[in-house]
MARFI-815852 format. One record per residue: residue number from 1; residue in one letter; y, x, z of N, C-alpha, C in turn. Coordinates in nm, 3 decimals. Each point is the difference from the previous one (the first is absolute). Layout:
N
atom num:NUM residu:a nnorth:Y neast:X nup:Z canorth:Y caeast:X caup:Z cnorth:Y ceast:X cup:Z
...
! end
This chain:
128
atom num:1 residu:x nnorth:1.341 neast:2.087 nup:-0.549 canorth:0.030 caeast:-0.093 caup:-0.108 cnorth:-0.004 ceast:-0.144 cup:0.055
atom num:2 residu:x nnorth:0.106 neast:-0.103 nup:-0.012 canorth:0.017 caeast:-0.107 caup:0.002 cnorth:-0.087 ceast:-0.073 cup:-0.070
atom num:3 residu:x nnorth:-0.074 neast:-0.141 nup:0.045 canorth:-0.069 caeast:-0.043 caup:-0.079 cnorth:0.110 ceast:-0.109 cup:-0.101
atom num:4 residu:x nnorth:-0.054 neast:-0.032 nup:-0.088 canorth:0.015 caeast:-0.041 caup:-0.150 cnorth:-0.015 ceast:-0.183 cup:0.022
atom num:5 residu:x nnorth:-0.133 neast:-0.043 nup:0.019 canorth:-0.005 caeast:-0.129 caup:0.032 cnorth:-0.149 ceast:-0.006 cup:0.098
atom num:6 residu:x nnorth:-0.010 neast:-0.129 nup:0.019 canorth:-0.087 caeast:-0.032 caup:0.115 cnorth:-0.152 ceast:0.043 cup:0.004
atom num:7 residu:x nnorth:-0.038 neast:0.086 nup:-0.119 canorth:-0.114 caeast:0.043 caup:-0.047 cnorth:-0.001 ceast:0.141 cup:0.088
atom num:8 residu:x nnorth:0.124 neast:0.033 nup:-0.001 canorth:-0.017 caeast:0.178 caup:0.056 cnorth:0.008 ceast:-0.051 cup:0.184
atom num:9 residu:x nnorth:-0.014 neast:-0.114 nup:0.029 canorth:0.023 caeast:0.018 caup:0.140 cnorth:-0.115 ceast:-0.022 cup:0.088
atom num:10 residu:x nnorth:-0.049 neast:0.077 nup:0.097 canorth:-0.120 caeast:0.028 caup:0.070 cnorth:-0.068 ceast:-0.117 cup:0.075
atom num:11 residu:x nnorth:0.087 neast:-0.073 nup:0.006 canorth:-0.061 caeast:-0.143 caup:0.078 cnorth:-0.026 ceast:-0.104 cup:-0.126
atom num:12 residu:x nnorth:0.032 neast:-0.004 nup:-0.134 canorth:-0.099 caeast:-0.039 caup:-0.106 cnorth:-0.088 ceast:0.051 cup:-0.072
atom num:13 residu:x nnorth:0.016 neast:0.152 nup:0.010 canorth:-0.162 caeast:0.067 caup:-0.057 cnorth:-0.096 ceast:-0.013 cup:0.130
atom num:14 residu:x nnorth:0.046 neast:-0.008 nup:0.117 canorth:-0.159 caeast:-0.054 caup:0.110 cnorth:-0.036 ceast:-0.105 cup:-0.050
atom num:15 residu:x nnorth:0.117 neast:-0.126 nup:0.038 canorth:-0.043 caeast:-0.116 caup:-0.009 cnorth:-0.043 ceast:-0.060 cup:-0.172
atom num:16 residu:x nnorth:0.026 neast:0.090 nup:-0.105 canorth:-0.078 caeast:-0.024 caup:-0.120 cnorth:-0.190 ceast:0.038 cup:0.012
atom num:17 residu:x nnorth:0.038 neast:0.154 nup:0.090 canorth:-0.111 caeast:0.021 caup:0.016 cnorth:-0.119 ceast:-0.127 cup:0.088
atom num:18 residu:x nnorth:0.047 neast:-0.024 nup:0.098 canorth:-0.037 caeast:-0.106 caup:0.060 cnorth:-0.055 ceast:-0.123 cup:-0.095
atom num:19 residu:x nnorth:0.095 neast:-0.079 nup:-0.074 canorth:-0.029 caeast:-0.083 caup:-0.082 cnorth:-0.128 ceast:0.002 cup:-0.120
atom num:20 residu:x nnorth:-0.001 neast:0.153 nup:-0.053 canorth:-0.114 caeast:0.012 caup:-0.077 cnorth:-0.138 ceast:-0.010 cup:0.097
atom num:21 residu:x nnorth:0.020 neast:0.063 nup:0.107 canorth:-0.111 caeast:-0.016 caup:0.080 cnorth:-0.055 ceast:-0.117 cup:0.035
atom num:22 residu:x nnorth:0.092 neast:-0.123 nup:0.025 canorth:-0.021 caeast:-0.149 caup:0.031 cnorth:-0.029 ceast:-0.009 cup:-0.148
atom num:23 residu:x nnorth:0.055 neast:-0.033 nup:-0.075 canorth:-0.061 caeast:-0.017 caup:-0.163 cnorth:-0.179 ceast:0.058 cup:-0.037
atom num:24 residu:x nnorth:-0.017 neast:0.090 nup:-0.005 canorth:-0.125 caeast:0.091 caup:-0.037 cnorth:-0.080 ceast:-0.091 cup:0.161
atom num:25 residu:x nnorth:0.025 neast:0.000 nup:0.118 canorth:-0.071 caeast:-0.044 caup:0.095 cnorth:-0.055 ceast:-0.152 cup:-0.027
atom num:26 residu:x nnorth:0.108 neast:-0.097 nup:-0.042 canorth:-0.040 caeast:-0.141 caup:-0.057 cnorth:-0.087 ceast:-0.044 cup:-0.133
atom num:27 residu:x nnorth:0.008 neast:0.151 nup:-0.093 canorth:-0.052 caeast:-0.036 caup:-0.137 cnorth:-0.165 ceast:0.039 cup:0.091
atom num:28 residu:x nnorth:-0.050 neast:0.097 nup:0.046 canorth:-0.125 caeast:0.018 caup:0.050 cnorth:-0.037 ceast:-0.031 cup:0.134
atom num:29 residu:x nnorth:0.039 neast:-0.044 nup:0.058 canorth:-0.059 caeast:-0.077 caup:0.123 cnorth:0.036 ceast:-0.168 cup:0.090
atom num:30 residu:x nnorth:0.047 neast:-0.073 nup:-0.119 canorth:0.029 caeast:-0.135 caup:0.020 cnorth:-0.099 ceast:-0.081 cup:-0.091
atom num:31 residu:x nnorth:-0.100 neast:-0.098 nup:0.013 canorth:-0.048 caeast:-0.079 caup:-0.101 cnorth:0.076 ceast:-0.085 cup:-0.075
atom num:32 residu:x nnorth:-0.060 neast:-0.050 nup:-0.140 canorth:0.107 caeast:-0.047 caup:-0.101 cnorth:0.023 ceast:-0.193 cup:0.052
atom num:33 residu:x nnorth:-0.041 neast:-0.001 nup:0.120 canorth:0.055 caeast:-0.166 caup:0.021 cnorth:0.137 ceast:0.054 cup:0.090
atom num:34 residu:x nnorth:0.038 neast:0.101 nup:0.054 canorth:0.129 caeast:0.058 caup:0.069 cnorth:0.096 ceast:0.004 cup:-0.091
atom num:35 residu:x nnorth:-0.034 neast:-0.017 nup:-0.142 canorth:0.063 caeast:0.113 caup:-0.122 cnorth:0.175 ceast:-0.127 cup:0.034
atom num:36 residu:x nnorth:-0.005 neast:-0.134 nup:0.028 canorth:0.083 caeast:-0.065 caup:0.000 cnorth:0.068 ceast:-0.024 cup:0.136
atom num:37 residu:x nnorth:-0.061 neast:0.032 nup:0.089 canorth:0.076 caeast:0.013 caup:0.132 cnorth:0.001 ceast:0.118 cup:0.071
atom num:38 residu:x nnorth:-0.079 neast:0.038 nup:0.100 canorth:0.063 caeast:0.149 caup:0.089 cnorth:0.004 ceast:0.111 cup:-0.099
atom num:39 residu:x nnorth:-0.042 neast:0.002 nup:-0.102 canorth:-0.007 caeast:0.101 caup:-0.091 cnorth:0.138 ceast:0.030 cup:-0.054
atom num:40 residu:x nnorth:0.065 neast:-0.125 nup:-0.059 canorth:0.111 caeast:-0.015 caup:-0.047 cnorth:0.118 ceast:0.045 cup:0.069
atom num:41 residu:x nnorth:-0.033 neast:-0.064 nup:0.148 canorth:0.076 caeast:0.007 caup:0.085 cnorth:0.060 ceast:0.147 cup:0.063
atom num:42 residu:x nnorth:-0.123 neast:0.057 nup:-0.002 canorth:-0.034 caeast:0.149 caup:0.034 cnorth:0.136 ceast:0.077 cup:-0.087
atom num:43 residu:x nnorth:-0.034 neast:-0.034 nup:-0.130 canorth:0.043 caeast:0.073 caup:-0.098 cnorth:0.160 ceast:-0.043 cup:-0.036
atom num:44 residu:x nnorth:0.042 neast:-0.121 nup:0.009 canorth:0.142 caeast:-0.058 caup:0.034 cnorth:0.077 ceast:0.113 cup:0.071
atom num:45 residu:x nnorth:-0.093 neast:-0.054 nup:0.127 canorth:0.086 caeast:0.068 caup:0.107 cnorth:0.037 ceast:0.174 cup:-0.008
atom num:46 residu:x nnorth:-0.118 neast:0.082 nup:-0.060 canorth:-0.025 caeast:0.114 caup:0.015 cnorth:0.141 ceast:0.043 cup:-0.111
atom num:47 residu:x nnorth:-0.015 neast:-0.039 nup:-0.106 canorth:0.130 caeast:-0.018 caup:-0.088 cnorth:0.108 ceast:-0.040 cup:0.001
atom num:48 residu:x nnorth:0.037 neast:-0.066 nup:0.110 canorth:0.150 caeast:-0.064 caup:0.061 cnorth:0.054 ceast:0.095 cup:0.017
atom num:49 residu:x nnorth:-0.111 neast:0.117 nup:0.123 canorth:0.051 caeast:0.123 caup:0.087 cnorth:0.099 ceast:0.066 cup:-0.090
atom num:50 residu:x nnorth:-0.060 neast:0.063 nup:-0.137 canorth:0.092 caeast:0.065 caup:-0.042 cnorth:0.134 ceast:-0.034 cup:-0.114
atom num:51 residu:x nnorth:-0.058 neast:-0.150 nup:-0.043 canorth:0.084 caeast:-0.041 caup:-0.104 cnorth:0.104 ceast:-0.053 cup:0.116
atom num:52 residu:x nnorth:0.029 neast:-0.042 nup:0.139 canorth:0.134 caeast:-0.013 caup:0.087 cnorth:0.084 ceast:0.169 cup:-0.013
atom num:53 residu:x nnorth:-0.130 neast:0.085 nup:0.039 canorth:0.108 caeast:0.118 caup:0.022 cnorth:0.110 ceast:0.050 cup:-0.172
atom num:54 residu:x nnorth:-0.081 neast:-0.041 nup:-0.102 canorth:0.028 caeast:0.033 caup:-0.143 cnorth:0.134 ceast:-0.101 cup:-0.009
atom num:55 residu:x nnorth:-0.016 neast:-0.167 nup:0.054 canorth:0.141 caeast:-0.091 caup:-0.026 cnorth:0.093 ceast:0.053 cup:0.082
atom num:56 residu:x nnorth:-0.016 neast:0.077 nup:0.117 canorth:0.059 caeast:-0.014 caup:0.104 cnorth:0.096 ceast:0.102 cup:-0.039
atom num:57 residu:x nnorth:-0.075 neast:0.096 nup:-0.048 canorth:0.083 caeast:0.172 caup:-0.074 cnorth:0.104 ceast:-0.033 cup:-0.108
atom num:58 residu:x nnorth:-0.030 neast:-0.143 nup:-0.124 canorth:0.038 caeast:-0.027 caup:-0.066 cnorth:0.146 ceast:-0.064 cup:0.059
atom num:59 residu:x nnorth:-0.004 neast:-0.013 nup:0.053 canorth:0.156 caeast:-0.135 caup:0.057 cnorth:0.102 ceast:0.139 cup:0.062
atom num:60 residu:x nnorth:-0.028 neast:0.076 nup:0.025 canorth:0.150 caeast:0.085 caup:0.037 cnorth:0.087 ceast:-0.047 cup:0.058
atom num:61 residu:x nnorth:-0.039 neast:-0.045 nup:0.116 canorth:0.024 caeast:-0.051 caup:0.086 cnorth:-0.065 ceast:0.043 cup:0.155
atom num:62 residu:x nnorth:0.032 neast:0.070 nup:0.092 canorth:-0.073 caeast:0.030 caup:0.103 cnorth:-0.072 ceast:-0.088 cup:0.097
atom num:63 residu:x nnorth:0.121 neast:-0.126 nup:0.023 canorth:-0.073 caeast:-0.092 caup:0.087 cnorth:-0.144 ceast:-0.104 cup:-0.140
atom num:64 residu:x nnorth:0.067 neast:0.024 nup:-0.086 canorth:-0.105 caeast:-0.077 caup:-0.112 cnorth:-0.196 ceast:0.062 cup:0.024
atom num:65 residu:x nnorth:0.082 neast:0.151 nup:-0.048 canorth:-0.125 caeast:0.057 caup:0.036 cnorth:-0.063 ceast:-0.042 cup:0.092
atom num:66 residu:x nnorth:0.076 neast:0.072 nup:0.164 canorth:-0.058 caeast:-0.047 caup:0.090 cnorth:-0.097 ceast:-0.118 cup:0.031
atom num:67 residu:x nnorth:0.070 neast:-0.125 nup:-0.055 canorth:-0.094 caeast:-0.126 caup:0.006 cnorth:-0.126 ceast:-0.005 cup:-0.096
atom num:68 residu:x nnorth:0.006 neast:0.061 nup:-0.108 canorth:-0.101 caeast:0.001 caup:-0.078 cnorth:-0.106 ceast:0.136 cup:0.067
atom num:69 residu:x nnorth:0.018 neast:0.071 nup:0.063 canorth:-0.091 caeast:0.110 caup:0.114 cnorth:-0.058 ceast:-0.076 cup:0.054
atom num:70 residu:x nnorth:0.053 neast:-0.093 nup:0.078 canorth:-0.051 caeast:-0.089 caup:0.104 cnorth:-0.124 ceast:-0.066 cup:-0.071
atom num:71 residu:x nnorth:0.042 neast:-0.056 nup:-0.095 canorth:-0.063 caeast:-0.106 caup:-0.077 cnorth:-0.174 ceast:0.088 cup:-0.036
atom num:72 residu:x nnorth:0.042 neast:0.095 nup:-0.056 canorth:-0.105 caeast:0.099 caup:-0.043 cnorth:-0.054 ceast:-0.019 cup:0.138
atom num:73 residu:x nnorth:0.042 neast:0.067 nup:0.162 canorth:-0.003 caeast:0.019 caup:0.064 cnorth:-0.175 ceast:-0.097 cup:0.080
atom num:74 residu:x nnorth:0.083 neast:-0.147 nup:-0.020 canorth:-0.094 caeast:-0.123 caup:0.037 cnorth:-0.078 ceast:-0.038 cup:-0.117
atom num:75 residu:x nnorth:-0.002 neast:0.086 nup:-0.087 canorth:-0.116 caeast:0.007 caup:-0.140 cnorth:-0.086 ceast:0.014 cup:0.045
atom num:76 residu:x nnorth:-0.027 neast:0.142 nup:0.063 canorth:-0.033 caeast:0.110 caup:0.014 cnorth:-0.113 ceast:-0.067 cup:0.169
atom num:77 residu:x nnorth:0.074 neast:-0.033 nup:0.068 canorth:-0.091 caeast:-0.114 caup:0.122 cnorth:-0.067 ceast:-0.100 cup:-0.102
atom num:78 residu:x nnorth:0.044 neast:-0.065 nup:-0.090 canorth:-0.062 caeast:-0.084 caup:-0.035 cnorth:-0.182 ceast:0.071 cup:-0.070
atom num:79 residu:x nnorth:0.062 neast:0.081 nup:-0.049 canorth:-0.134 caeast:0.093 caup:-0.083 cnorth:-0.085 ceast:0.001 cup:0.123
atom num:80 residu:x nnorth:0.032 neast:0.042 nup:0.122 canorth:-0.073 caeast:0.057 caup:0.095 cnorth:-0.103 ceast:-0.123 cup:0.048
atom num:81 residu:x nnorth:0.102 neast:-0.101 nup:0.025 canorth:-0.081 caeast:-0.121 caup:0.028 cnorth:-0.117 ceast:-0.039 cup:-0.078
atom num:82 residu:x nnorth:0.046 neast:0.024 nup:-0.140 canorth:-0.091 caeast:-0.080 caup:-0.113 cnorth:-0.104 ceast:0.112 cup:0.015
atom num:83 residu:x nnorth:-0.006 neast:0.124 nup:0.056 canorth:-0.084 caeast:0.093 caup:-0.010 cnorth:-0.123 ceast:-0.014 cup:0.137
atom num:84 residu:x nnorth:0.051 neast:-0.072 nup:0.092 canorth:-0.065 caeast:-0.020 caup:0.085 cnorth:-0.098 ceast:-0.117 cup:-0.008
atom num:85 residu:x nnorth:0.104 neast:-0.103 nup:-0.034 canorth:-0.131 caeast:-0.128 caup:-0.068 cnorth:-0.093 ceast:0.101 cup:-0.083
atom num:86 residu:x nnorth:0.051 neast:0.059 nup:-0.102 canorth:-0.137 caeast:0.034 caup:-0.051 cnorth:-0.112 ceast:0.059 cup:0.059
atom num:87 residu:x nnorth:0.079 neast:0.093 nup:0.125 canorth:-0.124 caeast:0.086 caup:0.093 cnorth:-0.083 ceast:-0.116 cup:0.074
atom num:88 residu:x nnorth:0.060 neast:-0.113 nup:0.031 canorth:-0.073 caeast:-0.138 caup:0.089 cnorth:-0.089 ceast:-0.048 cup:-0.112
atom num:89 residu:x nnorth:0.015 neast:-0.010 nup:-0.102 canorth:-0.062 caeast:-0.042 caup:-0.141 cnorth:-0.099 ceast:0.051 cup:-0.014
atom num:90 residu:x nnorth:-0.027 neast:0.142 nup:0.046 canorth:-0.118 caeast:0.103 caup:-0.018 cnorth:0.061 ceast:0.070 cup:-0.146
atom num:91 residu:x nnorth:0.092 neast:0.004 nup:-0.066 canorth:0.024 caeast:0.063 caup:-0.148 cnorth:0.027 ceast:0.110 cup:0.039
atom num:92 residu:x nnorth:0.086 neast:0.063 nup:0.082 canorth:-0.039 caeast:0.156 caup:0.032 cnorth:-0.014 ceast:0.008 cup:0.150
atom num:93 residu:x nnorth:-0.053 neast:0.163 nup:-0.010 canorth:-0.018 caeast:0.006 caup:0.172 cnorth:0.090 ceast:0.058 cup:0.077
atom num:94 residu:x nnorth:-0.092 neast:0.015 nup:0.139 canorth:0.117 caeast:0.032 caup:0.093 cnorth:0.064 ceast:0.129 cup:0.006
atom num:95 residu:x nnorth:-0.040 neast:0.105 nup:-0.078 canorth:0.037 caeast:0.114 caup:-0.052 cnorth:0.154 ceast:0.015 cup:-0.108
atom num:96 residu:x nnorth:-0.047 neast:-0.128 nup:-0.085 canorth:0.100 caeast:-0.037 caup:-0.084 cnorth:0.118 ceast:-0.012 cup:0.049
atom num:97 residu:x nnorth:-0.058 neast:-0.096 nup:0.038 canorth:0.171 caeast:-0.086 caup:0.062 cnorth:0.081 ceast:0.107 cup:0.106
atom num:98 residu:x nnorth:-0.079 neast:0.103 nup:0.050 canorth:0.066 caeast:0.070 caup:0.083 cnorth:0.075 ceast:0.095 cup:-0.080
atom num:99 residu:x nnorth:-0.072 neast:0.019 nup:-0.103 canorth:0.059 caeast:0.105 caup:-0.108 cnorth:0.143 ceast:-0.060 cup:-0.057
atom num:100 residu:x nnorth:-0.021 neast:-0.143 nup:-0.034 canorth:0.104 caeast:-0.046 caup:-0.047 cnorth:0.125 ceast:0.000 cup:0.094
atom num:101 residu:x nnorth:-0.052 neast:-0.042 nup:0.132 canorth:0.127 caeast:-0.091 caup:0.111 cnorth:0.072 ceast:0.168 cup:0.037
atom num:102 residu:x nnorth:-0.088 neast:0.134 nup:-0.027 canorth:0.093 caeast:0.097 caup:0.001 cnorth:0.106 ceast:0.032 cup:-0.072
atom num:103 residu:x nnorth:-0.047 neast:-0.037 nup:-0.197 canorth:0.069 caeast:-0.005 caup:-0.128 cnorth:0.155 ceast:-0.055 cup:0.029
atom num:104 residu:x nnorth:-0.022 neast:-0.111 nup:0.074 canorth:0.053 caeast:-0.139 caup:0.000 cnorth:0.189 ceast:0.073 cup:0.131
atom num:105 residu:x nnorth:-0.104 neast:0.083 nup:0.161 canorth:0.095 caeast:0.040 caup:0.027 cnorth:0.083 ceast:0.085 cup:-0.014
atom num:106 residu:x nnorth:-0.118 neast:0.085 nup:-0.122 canorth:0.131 caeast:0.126 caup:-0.070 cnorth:0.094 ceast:-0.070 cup:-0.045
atom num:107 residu:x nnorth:-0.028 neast:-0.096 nup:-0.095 canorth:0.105 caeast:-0.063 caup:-0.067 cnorth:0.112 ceast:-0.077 cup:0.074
atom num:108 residu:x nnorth:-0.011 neast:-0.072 nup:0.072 canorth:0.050 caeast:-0.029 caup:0.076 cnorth:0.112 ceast:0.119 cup:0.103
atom num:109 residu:x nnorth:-0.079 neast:0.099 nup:0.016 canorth:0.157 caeast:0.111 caup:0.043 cnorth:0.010 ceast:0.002 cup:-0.037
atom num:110 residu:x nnorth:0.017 neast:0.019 nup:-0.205 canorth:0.062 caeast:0.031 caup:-0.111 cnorth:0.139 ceast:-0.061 cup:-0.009
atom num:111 residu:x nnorth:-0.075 neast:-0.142 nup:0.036 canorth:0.114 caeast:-0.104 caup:-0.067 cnorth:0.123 ceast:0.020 cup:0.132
atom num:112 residu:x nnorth:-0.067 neast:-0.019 nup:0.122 canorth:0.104 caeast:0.000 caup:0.114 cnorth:0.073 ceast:0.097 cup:-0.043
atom num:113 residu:x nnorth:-0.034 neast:0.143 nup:0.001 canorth:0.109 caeast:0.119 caup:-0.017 cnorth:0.089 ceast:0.026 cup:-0.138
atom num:114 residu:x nnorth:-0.020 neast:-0.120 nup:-0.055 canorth:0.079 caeast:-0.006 caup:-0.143 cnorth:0.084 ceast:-0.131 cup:0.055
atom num:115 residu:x nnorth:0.031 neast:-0.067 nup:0.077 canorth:-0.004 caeast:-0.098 caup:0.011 cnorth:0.157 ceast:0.051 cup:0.113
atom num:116 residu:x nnorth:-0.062 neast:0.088 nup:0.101 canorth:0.116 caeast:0.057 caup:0.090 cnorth:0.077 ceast:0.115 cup:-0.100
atom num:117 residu:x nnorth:-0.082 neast:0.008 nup:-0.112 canorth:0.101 caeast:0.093 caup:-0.103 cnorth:0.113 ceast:-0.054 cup:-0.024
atom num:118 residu:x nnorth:-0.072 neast:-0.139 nup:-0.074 canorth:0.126 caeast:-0.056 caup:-0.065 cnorth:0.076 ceast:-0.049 cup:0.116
atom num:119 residu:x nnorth:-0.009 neast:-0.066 nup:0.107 canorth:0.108 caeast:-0.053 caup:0.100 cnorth:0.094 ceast:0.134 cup:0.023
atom num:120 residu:x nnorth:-0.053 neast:0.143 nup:-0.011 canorth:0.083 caeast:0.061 caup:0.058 cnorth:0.114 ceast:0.061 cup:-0.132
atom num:121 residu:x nnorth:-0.031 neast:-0.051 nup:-0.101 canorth:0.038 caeast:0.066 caup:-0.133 cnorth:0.181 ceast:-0.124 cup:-0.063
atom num:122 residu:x nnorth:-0.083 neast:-0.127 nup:0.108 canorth:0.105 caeast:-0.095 caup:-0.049 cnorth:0.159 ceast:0.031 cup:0.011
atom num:123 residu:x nnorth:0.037 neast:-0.046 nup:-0.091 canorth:0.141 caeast:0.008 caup:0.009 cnorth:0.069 ceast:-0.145 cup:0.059
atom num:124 residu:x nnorth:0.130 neast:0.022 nup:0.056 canorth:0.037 caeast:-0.135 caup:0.094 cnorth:-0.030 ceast:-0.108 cup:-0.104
atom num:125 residu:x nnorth:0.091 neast:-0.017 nup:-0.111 canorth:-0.011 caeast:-0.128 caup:-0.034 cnorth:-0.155 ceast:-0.019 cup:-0.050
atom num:126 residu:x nnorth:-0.110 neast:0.051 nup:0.000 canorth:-0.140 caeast:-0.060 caup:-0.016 cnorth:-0.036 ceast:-0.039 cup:0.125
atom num:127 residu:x nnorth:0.070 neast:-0.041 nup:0.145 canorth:-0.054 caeast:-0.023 caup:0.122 cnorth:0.046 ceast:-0.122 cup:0.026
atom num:128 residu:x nnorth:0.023 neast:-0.078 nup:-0.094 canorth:0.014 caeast:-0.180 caup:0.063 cnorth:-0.128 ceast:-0.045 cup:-0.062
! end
């Protein structure tokens, strides 16, 4: 079965999965003076990941998509980063972050191999 829209596709149920995990991770292990910066930030970013792949599906457009993958793509580093200040921060440990920076490279093949999907799916005139 063909998927339907960007909900049925395997590189946004990880990376949703992912996102709740950064979400639920910031509500219990960040103090409430973070609540306006790395906290926020955390959670921005963690939510970019999948709301790029959701615009990107939306435009029907292959190279469109494509750029909005990407975008998710350097979300998705960005989360990682903001996840590491927090491990330098002392807000989680070094267990964590390892747990996460794994989360982080599943997702990350996700997006790449959806990413060489769509380049290989394009039709000529979507290649300028």
């Amino acid at each position: 079965m063909a998927y339907q829209n960007f909900t049925d596709l395997d590189v946004y149920k990880e990376c949703r999965q992912y996102r709740i995990a950064v979400s639920s991770l910031v509500k219990t292990h960040f103090p409430p003076d973070e609540k306006f910066r790395l906290s926020d930030q955390l959670l921005r970013s963690s939510r970019s990941v999948t709301a790029n792949i959701a615009e990107g599906h939306g435009r029907h457009y292959y190279k469109e998509n494509i750029q909005f993958c990407r975008i998710s793509r350097a979300s998705l580093s960005e989360t990682l980063e903001h996840l590491i200040t927090a491990f330098d921060e002392k807000y989680i440990s070094d267990e964590q972050l390892i747990a996460y920076k794994a989360k982080v490279d599943m997702c990350g093949r996700l997006l790449n191999g959806y990413i060489n999907f769509l380049k290989k799916q394009q039709k000529p005139r979507d290649e300028d």
